[in-house]
Each structure stands twice: as structure tokens, then as C-alpha cells.
C-alpha positions in Angstrom: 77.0 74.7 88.4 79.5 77.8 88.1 82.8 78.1 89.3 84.5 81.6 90.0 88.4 80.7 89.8 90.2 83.8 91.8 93.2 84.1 91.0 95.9 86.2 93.2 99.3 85.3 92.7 99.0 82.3 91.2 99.2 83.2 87.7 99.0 80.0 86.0 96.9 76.7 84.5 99.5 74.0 85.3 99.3 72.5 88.8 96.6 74.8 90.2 94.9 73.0 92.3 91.2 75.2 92.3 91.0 75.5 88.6 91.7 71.4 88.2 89.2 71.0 91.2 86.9 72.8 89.6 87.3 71.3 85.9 86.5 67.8 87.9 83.4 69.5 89.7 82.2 70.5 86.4 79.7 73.1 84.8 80.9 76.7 83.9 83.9 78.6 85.4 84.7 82.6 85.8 88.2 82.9 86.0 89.0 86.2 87.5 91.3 88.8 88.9 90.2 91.4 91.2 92.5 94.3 91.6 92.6 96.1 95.0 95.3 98.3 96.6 93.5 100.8 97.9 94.7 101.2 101.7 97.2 97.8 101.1 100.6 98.9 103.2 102.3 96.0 100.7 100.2 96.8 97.2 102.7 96.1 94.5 105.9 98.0 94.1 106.9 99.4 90.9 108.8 96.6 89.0 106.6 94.0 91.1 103.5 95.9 89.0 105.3 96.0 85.6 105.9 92.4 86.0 102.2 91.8 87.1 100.9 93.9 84.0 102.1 91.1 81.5 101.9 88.1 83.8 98.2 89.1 83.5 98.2 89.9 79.8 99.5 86.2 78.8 97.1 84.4 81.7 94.1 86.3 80.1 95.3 85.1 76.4 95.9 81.6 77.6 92.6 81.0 79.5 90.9 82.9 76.0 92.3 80.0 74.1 90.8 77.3 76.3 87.0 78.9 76.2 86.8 81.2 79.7 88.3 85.0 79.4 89.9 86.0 81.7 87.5 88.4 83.9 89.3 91.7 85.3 88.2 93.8 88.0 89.0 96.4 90.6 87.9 97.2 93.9 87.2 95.8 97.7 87.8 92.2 97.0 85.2 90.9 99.0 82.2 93.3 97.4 83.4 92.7 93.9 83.4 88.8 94.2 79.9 89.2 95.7 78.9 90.9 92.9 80.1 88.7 90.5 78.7 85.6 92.6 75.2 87.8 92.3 76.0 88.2 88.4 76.9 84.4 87.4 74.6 82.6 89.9 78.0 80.8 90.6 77.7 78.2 93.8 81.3 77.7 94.4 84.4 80.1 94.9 87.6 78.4 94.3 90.9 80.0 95.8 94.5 79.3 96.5 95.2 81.0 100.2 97.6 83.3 100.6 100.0 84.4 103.9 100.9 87.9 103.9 98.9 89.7 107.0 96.7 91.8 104.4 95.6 89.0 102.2 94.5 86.7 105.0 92.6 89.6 106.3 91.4 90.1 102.9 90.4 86.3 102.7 88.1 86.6 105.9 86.3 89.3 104.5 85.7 87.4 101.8 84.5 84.1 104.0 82.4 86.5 105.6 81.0 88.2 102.9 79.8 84.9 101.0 80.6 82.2 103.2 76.6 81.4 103.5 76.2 82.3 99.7 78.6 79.7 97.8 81.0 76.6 98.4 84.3 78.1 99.3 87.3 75.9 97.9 90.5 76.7 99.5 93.9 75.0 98.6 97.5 76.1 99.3 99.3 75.6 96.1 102.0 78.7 97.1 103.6 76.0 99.3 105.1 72.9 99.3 103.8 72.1 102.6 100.9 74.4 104.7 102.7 75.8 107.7 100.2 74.4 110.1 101.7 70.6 109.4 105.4 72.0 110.1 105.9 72.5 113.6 108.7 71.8 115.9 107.9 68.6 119.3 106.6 71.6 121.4 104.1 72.3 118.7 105.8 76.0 118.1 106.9 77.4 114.8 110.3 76.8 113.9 112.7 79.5 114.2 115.6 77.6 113.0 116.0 76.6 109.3 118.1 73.4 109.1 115.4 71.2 111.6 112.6 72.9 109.4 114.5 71.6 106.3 114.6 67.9 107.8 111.0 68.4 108.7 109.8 69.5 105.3 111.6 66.3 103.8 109.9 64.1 106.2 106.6 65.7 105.5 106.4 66.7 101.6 105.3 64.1 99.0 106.4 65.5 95.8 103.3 64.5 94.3 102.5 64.8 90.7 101.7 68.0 89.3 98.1 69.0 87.9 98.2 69.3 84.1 96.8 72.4 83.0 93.4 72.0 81.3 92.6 71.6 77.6 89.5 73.0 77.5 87.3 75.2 80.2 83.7 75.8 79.9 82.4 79.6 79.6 79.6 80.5 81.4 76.2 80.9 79.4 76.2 84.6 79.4 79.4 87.4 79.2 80.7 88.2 82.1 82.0 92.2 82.1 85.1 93.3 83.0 87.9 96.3 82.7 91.0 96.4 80.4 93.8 95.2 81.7 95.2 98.4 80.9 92.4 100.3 83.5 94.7 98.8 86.1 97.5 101.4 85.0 100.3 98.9 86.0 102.6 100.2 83.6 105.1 103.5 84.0 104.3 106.6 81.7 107.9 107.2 81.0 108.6 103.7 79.5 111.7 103.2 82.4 110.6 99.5 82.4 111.4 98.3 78.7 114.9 97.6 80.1 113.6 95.0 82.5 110.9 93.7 80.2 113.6 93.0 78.2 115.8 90.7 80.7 112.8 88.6 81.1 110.2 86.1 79.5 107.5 86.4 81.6 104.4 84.4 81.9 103.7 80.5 82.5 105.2 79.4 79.3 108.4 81.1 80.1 109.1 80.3 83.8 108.4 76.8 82.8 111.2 77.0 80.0 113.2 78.5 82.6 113.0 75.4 84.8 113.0 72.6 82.2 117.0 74.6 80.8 118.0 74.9 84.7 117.1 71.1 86.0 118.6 69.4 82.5 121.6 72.3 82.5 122.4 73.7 85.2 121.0 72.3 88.6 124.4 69.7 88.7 126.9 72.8 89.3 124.8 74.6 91.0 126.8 74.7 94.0 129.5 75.1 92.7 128.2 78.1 90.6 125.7 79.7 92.7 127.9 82.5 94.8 129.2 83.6 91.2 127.5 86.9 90.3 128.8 86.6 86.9 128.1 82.9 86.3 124.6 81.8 85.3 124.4 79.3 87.9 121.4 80.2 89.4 118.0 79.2 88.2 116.2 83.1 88.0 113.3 81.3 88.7 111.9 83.8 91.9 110.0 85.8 89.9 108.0 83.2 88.4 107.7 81.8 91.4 106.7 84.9 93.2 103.6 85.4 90.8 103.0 81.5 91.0 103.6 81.1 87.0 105.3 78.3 88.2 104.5 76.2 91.9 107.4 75.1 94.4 105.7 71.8 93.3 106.3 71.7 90.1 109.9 73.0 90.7 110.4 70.1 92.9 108.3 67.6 90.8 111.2 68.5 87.8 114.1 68.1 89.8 113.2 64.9 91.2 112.0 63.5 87.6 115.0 64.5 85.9 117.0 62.5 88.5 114.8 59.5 87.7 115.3 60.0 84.1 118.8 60.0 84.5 118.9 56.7 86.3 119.4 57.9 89.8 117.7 56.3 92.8 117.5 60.0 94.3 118.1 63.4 93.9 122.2 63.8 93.5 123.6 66.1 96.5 124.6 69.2 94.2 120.7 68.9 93.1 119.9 68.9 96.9 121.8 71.7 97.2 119.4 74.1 94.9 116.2 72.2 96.9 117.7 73.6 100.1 116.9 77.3 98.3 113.9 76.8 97.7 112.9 75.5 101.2 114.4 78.9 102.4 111.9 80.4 100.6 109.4 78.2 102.2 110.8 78.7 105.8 110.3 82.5 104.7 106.8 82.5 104.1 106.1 79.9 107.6 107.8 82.6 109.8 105.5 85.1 108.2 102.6 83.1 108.7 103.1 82.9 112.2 105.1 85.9 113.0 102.9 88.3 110.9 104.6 91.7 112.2 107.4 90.8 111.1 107.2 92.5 107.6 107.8 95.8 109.5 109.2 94.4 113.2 112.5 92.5 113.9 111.5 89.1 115.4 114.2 89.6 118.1 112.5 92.0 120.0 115.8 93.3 121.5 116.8 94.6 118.1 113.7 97.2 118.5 116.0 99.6 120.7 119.1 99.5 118.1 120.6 102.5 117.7 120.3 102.9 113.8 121.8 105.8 111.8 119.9 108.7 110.2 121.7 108.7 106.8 119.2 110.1 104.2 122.7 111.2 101.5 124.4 107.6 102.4 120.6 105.8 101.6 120.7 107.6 98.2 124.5 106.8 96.9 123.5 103.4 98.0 119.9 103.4 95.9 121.6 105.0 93.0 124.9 102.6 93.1 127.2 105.3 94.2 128.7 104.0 96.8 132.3 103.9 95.4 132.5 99.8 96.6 132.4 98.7 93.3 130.5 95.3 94.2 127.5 97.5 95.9 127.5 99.8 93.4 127.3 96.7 90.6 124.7 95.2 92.7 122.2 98.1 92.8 122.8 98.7 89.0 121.9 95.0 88.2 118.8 95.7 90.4 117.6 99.0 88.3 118.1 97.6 85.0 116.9 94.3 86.1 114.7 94.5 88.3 116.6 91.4 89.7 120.2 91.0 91.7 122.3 88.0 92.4 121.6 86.7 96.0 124.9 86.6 96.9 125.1 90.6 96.0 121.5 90.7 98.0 123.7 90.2 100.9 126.3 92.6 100.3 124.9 95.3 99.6 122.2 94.6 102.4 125.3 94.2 104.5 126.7 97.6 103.8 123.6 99.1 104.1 123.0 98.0 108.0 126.6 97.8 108.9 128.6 99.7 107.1 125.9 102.7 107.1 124.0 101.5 109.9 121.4 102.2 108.2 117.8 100.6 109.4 116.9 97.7 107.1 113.5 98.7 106.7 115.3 101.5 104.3 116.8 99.0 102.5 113.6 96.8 102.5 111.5 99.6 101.1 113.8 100.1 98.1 114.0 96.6 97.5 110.0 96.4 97.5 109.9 99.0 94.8 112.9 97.7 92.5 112.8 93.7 92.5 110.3 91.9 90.2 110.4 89.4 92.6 109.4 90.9 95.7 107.7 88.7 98.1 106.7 89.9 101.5 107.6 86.8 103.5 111.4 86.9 101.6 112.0 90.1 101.5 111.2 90.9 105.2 113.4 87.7 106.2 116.3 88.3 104.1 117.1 91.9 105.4 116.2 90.4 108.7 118.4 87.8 108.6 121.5 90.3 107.0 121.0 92.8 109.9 120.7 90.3 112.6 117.5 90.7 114.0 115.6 87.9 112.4 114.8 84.3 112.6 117.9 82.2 112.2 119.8 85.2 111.3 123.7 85.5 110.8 124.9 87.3 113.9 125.1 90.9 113.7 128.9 90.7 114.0 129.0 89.1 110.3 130.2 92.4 108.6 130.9 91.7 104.8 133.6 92.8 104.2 133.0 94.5 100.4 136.4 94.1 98.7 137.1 90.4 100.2 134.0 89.4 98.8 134.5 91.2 95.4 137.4 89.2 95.0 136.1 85.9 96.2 133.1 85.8 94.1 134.1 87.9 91.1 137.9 87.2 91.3 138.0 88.2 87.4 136.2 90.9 87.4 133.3 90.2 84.7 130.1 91.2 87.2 131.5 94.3 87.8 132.7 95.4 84.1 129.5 94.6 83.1 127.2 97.1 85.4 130.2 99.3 86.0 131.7 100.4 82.6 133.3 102.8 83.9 136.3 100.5 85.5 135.9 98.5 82.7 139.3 99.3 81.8 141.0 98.9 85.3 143.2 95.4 85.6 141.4 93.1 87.6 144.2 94.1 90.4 142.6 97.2 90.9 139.1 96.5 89.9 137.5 95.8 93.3 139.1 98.7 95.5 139.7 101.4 92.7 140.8 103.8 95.1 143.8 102.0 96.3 145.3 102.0 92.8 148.6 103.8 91.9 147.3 107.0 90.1 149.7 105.7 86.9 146.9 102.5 86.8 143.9 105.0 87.1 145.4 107.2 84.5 146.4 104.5 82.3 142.5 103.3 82.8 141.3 106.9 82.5 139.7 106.7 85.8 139.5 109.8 88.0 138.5 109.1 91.0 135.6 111.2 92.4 134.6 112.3 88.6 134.6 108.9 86.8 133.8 107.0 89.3 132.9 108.1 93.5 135.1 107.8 96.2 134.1 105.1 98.9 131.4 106.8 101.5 133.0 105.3 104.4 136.3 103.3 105.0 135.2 99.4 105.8 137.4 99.3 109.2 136.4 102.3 110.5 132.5 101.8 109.6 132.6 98.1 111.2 134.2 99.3 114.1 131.4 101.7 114.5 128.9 99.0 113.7 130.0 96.9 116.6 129.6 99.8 118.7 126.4 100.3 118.0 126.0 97.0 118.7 127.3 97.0 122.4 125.1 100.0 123.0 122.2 98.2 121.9 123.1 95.3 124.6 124.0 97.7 127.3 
């Protein structure tokens, strides 16, 4: 008996539920990755691929170690996996399914293709719960997150996760592969050290990264979690993005930790960080069933807004030039990163569709290409949800205001000295609306205002003012 393991994003050996099915179904497995974005409309942007380059490198070394290489290849999924079923003799294909639009056409052509050739073993370990069990009394998808929360917590058994395996048995002859390096994931011009560096990335890392969160940080989580500057959040979307870790596991820790502390349940504030990452669930169910809505607002009305042509207001925003010193921190994070704070996320998405009126496909696009943790399903929703148009999305009229929320969330000032040195020397006073400092402060601080540091694009009353317009014309 041989196994091919196919491995998408699910870059791990802990609690993955095809390689432990097929360690108990026994014989040889062919783990492998098949790279193929030719013609995909969502192939990997550029962090998302950096990131990719070296979650492969440490799942190749780590599945080395326990006896079965890693086995790389590129092309049409479906006619490379028949040619390594061909190669191996292998009688089973094991798979965890995905629910982006592409990849479930991708894993038809693949049932069709060898369907009638091998066993095909499909689980669902991206999710805590498959979105055909969630579904409102009518039998529809939910649309609304809090009853789909109450519903998942009826539904989910936090079952135990899958240890990885000790020891995986090769198949008899060498299977061939590419380099990973054929893949040419990685920039020429070396811009990505900067986020490499931010990050430890691979299964051993994301799992460090949960096991410091759950014992020291999940407790003030909510009270730490809107605070750019705080480390309060776990940083764990990433990981979980390229399935180093599973939403089970995540779960699994939080709810053992409780027990080990004594608790009959899961304290409140622990809740709380739960919560997030059922949004991310609820994310990926209303992609599943409302598949064009990775380029399509789910409120159909929103398809004849009047959105603004801005090409020069798209780049200050993309570059951090905005002169609202929270954006402009916020996009800087995400360039050196490859990561921002989700409370920025919703500034600076806010600014871009209201204060710009610029369409949040824009701002989705850049995203896409920046964040090492961009997910289809998340992505799409979140800029949904910001500009109105999405499921359970704030209303439209929710305009963030920039400088409140500067001061409410980085009342010191420490998020934006560190991305923004430039103000570094402002009091805090004038930190989060430079431009409404006496000039003796900016002088004092040696900033000049339209040298040093840009002039706001647009004033926040007069651009919200605008943006309700645009909303009234929209519902005329």
C-alpha cells in the first residue's frame, strides 16, 4: 500500500488528520507539494510567497527526519498527482479540502482525474467545524456572526489533537522532485529579510507562539487586544493561514490550559480571544457559500456605489503617506512586517473607503500582496465588513475617525514613534494630529510639515461628509 499525502496549506505533522490517517492505514507514504499558479486569480501575493518559501523549507526537513522527503513539484495539479499516482503505484490520495473558489475547482479536477484510479481521503482540518454542519433553522448560511458563534459552540467538540508521527515509511524506490528553490518564491532584491526577520516560521515556531500566548497572554487579552503597541495579541494568523498550526489545536491549548489551571471552563477573557478565532471561521463559511464574494460585495446594492477614482490618494495610502499618523504607522508596520495590528486593519481600511472613497477591492489587492497572512476568505470579509457591503458588516456610516482613534488606542504614543520616527520627537499632545501643532512645538521637534513629514490628504470632516454623500446617492 502507498499513500500520497498532498499537502496545500496545511503545512504541518501535528493534528493532520490525512497523514495520521494514513500512518494507521499503513504501507509507504509520498508526501508532496504541487505548485501551480499558472492562470490562479488568488496565486500567492508577495510576502504570502516569501512566507511559503520557508514554511516549505522546514516541512521538507521535518518530514526528511521521520524517513519520507518531502516530494516538490510544479504544474496542473491534477496531471501531476496522476503522474505521481502512475510513478509510486500509490492506491490512496489523502487530502485536507480547501474553500477558496479556485481550489475547490482545483479539487474536482483532481476527483475527476483519479477518482476511478485511487482511494481519495478527504478531511477538513482548516476548520473547526465543516461549513455544511453550520447552518441557520431555514437550513441557509448564516450571515450574521454572533448566532453562528452560538452555533459553532453547540456544534464543535474540541477533540484531542493528532500527534505528529515519529516515524513515516518511504516508499521502496525515490520519488523525483524540483528544488524548492525552482519554485522562485523568493524576491531577487532581498526586500524580504526585514519580514523574515519579525517572524519564526514553520510548525515548531507557530506552536511556540501559541503555548507563550495561552500560558501569557490569553488572560488580558481583552483588555490588551485594541492596543497597537501592546503585545496582546497572539500573531498567530500566519501560522494559521499556512496551517503550521490548526484552529484545533489553538482551541485544544486554550481549553487545556484552563483545565490545568483548575478551571471548570474556559475564563471569559479566554473566551474573548476564541471569539477571534471563530471570526475567522465565519470568514471562510461565508466564502464557502458565497464564493464571488472575493471580488463582489455580498450586498448586492453596494454594486452601484459611487466609488472614487484616486490613483495619487491609493499610493500616499500604500506608501504610508497619508499625513494621519495612525494610517501612515499602520501601512509601515505592514511593509516591514508583512503583518498590521487588526485594530489598524480597520483604520486604515476605513480611510481608504471613506475618507478616500476609494473601492476596497484597491485596498484588498494591496493587502493580498503585503500581508503574510493573507487568506482569501478574511481578507475579502474584512474589507467587506469595513466598507459596509459585506456580511454582518458595520454600517457604512461607521467612519473612523483617525485622530480619536490614535488617541484611544495609542494614547502614549509608542505605535506611532516606533514606525514613524520622524515625530518621534513631537509630545504625545501633538503626536496624533501633527498638523494642528503650534509651529514653536514643530520647531522645537524639528518637524516641518510637508518636508519631514506630509500634510493630511484630506480634512476628516470634510471627507466624511462626502462619504455620506456618496452614500445617499448610492440609495437614491
Amino acid at each position: 500500500m502507498t499513500t500520497i499525502v498532498w499537502f496545500r496549506r496545511d503545512l504541518r505533522l501535528g493534528d493532520h488528520r490525512p497523514l495520521a490517517n494514513a500512518v494507521a492505514r499503513g504501507g509507504a507514504i509520498v508526501p508532496v507539494y504541487v505548485h501551480d499558479d499558472a492562470g490562479d486569480p488568488w496565486a500567492p501575493g508577495a510576502a504570502s510567497r516569501v512566507w511559503l518559501h520557508h514554511s516549505l523549507a522546514v516541512l521538507a526537513r521535518d518530514l526528511a527526519a521521520r524517513g519520507s522527503p518531502l516530494v516538490i513539484r510544479q504544474g496542473p495539479t491534477a496531471s501531476v498527482l496522476a503522474a505521481l499516482v502512475a510513478a509510486t503505484g500509490a492506491d490512496a490520495l489523502a487530502f485536507n479540502r480547501r474553500h477558496e473558489p479556485h481550489e475547490r475547482a482545483r479539487e474536482a479536477a483532481v476527483a475527476a482525474a483519479l477518482a476511478a484510479r485511487v482511494a481519495l481521503e478527504i478531511s477538513d482540518d482548516g476548520l473547526l467545524v465543516a461549513p455544511a454542519r453550520l447552518h441557520t433553522r431555514d437550513g441557509e448560511p448564516y450571515r450574521v456572526f454572533t448566532p453562528f458563534w452560538q452555533r459553532l459552540r453547540e456544534v464543535f467538540v474540541a477533540a484531542i489533537p493528532h500527534a505528529p508521527p515519529r516515524r513515516l515509511t518511504p516508499p521502496p524506490r525515490t520519488v523525483a522532485g524540483v528544488p524548492l528553490d525552482t519554485l522562485a518564491l523568493l524576491p531577487s532584491t532581498g526586500w524580504d529579510a526585514d519580514v523574515v526577520a519579525h517572524w519564526s516560521i514553520g510548525e515548531a515556531g507557530a506552536r511556540r507562539r501559541l503555548d507563550a500566548f495561552v500560558a501569557d497572554g490569553i488572560e488580558d487579552y481583552a483588555a490588551q487586544r485594541d492596543l497597537p503597541a501592546a503585545d496582546g495579541v497572539s500573531r498567530l494568523s500566519p501560522h494559521l493561514h499556512f496551517g503550521e498550526i490548526s484552529p484545533r489545536q489553538a482551541w485544544h491549548a486554550v481549553a487545556a490550559q484552563a483545565a490545568a489551571s483548575g478551571r471548570l471552563g474556559v475564563s471569559d477573557r479566554a473566551i474573548g480571544w476564541l471569539r477571534q478565532l471563530a471570526w475567522r471561521e465565519f470568514a471562510q463559511h461565508v466564502l464557502h457559500h458565497y464564493p464571488a464574494t472575493s471580488d463582489a460585495p455580498l450586498r448586492e446594492d453596494f454594486g452601484r456605489f459611487p466609488w472614487v477614482e484616486d490613483a495619487a490618494g491609493l499610493a500616499h495610502w500604500q506608501r504610508g503617506t497619508t499625513g494621519y499618523p495612525i494610517v501612515d504607522a499602520g501601512m509601515r508596520e505592514l511593509w516591514q512586517t508583512g503583518w498590521m495590528h487588526n485594530r489598524v486593519r480597520m483604520i486604515v481600511a476605513s480611510f481608504l473607503t471613506k475618507d478616500l472613497g476609494v473601492h476596497w477591492r484597491a485596498g484588498a489587492a494591496w493587502f493580498w500582496d503585503t500581508l503574510v497572512d493573507a487568506d482569501l476568505g478574511n481578507n475579502s470579509f474584512g474589507w467587506q465588513w469595513t466598507a459596509g457591503c459585506g456580511a454582518d458588516a458595520a454600517p457604512y456610516f461607521r467612519i473612523f475617525n483617525p485622530i480619536l482613534q490614535s488617541r484611544k488606542f495609542d494614547p502614549d504614543g509608542h505605535y506611532l514613534r516606533r514606525w514613524l520616527p520622524e515625530l518621534a520627537s513631537l509630545p504625545t499632545t501633538a503626536l496624533h494630529a501633527p498638523w494642528q501643532a503650534p509651529p514653536t512645538v514643530l520647531t522645537a521637534a524639528k518637524v516641518r510639515p510637508g518636508i519631514d513629514y506630509p500634510v493630511p490628504l484630506v480634512d476628516h470632516g470634510t471627507a466624511r461628509t462626502a462619504a455620506l454623500a456618496r452614500l445617499r446617492q448610492m440609495q437614491a
